[in-house]
NUMAR-373970 format. One record per residue (C-alpha): x, z, y. Coordinates in Angstrom, 2 decimals. Layout:
<pts>
xx,zz,yy
X,Z,Y
...
</pts>
This chain:
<pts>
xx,zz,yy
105.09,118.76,98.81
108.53,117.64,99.13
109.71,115.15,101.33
111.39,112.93,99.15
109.40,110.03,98.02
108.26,109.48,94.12
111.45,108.80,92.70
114.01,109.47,95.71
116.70,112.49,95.52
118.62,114.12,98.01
122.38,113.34,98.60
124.50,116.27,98.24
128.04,114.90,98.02
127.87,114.95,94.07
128.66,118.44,94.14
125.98,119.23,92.02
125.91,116.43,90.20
126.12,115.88,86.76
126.71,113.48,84.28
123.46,113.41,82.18
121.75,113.61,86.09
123.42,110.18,86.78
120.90,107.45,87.83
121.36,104.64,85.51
122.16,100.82,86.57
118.84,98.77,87.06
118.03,96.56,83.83
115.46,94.40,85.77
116.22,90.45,85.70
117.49,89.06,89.19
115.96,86.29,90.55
116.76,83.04,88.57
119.88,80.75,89.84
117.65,77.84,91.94
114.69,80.31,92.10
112.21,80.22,94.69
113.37,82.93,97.55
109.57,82.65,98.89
107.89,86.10,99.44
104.54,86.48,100.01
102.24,88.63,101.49
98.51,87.95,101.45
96.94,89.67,104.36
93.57,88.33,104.79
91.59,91.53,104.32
93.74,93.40,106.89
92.89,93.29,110.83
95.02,92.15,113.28
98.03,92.63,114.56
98.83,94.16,110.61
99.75,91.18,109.18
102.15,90.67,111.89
103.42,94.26,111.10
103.79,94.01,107.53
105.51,90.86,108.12
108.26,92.46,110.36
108.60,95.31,107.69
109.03,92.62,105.03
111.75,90.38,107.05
113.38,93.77,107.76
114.23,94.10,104.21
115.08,90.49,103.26
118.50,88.78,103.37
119.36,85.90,105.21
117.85,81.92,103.79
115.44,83.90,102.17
111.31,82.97,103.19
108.43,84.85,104.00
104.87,83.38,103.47
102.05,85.07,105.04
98.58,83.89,104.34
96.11,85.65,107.13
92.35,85.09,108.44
92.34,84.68,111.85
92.92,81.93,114.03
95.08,84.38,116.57
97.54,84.39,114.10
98.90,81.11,115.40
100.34,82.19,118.30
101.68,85.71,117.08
103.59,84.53,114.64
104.63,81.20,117.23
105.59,84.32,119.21
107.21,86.30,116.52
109.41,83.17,116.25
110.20,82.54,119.47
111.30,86.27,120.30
113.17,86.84,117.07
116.37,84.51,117.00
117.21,85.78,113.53
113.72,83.86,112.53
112.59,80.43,111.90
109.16,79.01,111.90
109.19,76.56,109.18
105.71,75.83,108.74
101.84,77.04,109.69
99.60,75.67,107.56
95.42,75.65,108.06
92.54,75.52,105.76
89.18,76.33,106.51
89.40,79.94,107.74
93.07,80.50,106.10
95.97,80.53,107.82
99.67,80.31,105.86
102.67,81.33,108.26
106.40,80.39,106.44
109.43,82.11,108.02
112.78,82.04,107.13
115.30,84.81,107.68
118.59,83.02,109.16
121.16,86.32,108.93
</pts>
């Protein structure tokens, strides 16, 4: 099995490269101008600390005023995500919303 990912391909200074092996430019619509920059991530069937983990590997990709909503099942997530916030000055805690057994964490990416 290679280690390459579906899709990936190796770098090889484009000594080997060819023009019909060119990747071609990405056809798929942008977001919208004034679109929502919310992402989501609904991780009430994992276990804890996960949807803290996915959420780091999430912000780690997004750009800065963009905003992460996590919807989780337990009540610890309060505090790890109060904490996530706290430690993480690139971060913002905009909002942690409750109902009934689901908890919705919204964090915004500053840079």
């Amino acid at each position: 099995m290679s280690r390459l990912s579906h899709g990936e391909r190796e770098f090889a200074s484009g000594a080997s490269e060819r023009p019909g092996n060119r990747p071609q430019p990405s056809t798929a619509p942008g977001p919208a101008p004034g679109a929502d920059n919310v992402r989501e991530i609904d991780a009430r069937p994992l276990a804890p600390p996960l949807p803290l983990v996915e959420a780091i590997r999430a912000l780690r990709r997004m750009r800065a005023g963009e905003e992460l909503r996590v919807i989780t099942g337990y009540h610890g997530s309060l505090a790890e995500f109060q904490a996530l916030a706290q430690h993480d000055t690139r971060l913002d805690l905009v909002s942690q919303d409750v109902a009934g057994e689901v908890f919705v964490h919204l964090l915004r990416k500053r840079r």
